[in-house]
N, C-alpha and C positions, 0 to 999 in steps of 0.2 A: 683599604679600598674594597677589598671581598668582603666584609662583611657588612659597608654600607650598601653595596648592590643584594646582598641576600635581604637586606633587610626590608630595600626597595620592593623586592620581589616578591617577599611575602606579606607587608603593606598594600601590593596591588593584587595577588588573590582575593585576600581578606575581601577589598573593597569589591571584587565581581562578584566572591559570593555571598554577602550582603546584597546587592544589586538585583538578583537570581532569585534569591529569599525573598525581597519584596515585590518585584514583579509576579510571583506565582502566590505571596500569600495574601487571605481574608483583612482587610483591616479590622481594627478592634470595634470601631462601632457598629462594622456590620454584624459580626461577633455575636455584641451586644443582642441585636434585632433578633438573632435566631434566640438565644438565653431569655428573651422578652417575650416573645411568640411561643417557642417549645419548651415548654418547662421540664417534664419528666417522662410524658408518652410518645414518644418521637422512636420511631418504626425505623433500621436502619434496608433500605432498600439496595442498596449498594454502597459495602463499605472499604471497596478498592481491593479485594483480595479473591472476589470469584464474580463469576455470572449468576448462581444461585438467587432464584427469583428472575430471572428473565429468560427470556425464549424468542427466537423470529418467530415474526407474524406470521400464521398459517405455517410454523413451522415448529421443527424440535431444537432444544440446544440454542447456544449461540455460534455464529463461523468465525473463521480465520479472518474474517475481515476485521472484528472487534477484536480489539489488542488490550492487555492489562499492563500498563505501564505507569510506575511511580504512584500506585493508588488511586488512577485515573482507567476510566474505560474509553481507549482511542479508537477513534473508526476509520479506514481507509479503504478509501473506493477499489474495487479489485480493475484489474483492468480490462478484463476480460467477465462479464454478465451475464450474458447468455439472456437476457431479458429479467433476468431474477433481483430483487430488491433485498436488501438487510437490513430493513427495519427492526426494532426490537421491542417489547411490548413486556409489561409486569406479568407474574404469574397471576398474581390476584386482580380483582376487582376492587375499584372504592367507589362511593357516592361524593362525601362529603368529607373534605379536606386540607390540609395545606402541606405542599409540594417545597422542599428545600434541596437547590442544588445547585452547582459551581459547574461553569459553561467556560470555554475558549475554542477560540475559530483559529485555523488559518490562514493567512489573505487570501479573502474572495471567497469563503467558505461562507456554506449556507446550512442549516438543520434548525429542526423545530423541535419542542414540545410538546407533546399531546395529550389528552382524557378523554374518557368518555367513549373510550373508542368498544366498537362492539367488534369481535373477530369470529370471523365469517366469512367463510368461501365466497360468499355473493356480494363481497367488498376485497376486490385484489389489492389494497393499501390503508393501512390507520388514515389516512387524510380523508377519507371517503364518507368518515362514521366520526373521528374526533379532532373535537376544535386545538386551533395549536398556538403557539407561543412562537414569536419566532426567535430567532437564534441566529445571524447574522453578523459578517463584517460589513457596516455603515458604509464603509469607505469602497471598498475594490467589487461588493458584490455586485451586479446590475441591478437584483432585485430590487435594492435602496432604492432606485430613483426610477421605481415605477408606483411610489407613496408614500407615505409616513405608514402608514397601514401595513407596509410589508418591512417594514425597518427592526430593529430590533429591541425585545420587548411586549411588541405590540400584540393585539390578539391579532391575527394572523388576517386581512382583507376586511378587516371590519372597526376595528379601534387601534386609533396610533399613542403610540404614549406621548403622555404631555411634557415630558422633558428626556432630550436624550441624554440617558446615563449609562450605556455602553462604556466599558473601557475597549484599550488599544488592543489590535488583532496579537493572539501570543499571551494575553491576560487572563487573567481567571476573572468569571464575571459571576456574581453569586446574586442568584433570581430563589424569589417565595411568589408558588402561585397560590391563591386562597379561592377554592371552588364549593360554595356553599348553596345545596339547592333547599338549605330549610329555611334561610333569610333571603334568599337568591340575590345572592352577591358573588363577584368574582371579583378578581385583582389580580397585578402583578408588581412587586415591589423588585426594584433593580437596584443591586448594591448602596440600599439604604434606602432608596426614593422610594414612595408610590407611583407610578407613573400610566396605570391601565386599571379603570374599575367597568365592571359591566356586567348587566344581567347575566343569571345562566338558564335560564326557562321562562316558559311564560309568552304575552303579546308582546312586551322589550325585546328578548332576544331573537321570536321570529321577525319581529322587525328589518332587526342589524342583519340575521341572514337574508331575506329578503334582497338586501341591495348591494348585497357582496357576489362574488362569483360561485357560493355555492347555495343559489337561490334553488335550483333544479335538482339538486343532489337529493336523492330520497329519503337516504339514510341519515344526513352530516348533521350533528349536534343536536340528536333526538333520544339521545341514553345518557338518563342520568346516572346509572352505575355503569362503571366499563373500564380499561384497565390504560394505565401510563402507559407511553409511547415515545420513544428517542429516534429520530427520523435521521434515513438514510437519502441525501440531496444529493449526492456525488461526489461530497468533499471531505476534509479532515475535519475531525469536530472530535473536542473531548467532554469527559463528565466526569463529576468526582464527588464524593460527599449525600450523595442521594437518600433522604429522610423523607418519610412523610410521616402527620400526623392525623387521625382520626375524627371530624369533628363530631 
């Protein structure tokens, strides 16, 4: 009888961490998409072992808010502000590129991705100067169901993606954004889909600002070089795998 119960016992490990293993990992065909896309010049921006390459916005270092866990950079609201944000931003600048990275929320969690952003005292936040991605649980956020436009995926108050392919909150959700101002083309591919294409300069995209809420903003999505941004919303949000490559 002991050792049909041990046997039990360690047949239903097995199976949780299996379970574990696939909820947190990439499938093979997304896999594929990045091996299809990045061939061999693929930049590692974070590769789960330091901050190296990143810094708060208007600031030095990164805080105790940004946590390294399991080769993931986690973020947690501190509870106490003081008025102070922990945004984080690339040391470098790019123009023209594609953005590879692996997202999870915790329910009701909000955060974006950002470019373009120009940092600058006379901009107290990346949203002010660069366009975002959002980043989003569908389900428990409010944001969701103030549009498709703020759902996730989407470029942020201005294009909703055409099919939601969010996974479950607690997932890893692995997004390529494609910011090209030589063919001026954008996109956002979500765990294999395309689901957001859209100008990034030009009378197209003042268009799309134009009839979003950052029609008045003086600065917002006028710099075609300016640096990646991981946005602090108030909630848990992780990132893992961060590449980019050069076009």
């Amino acid at each position: 009888m002991k050792k049909v119960i041990t046997l039990t016992v360690i047949v239903l490990l097995f199976s949780c961490k299996q379970k574990e293993k696939k909820e947190n990992a990439v499938t093979e065909p997304e896999k594929e998409v990045i091996m299809e896309t990045m061939p061999n010049d693929w930049v590692m921006l974070f590769d789960g072992t330091s901050f190296d390459g990143w810094h708060e916005y208007l600031g030095e270092g990164v805080s105790d808010a940004w946590k390294l866990e399991d080769g993931a950079m986690v973020f947690y609201p501190p509870k106490e502000r003081n008025g102070k944000s922990y945004n984080i931003v690339s040391d470098k600048e790019y123009t023209n590129f594609v953005l590879s990275l692996e997202w999870k929320v915790n329910e009701a969690s909000n955060s974006g991705i950002f470019w373009g952003i120009l940092e600058d005292s006379k901009y107290g936040q990346p949203y002010e100067t660069g366009p975002e991605i959002q980043v989003l649980d569908n389900i428990a956020h409010p944001d969701a169901k103030a549009g498709t436009t703020h759902q996730a995926g989407a470029l942020y108050d201005m294009i909703a993606p055409s099919k939601e392919m969010v996974k479950p909150v607690g997932e890893w959700n692995l997004c390529l954004i494609t910011i090209n101002h030589k063919t001026n083309q954008g996109s956002v591919r979500l765990n294999g889909e395309n689901i957001v294409e859209f100008p990034v300069h030009g009378e197209a995209w003042d268009a799309m600002v134009a009839k979003s809420k950052f029609a008045d903003w003086d600065g917002f999505g006028k710099h075609q070089t300016g640096k990646i941004g991981l946005q602090d919303h108030g909630d848990v949000v992780a990132y893992r795998n961060i590449q980019i490559k050069e076009l």
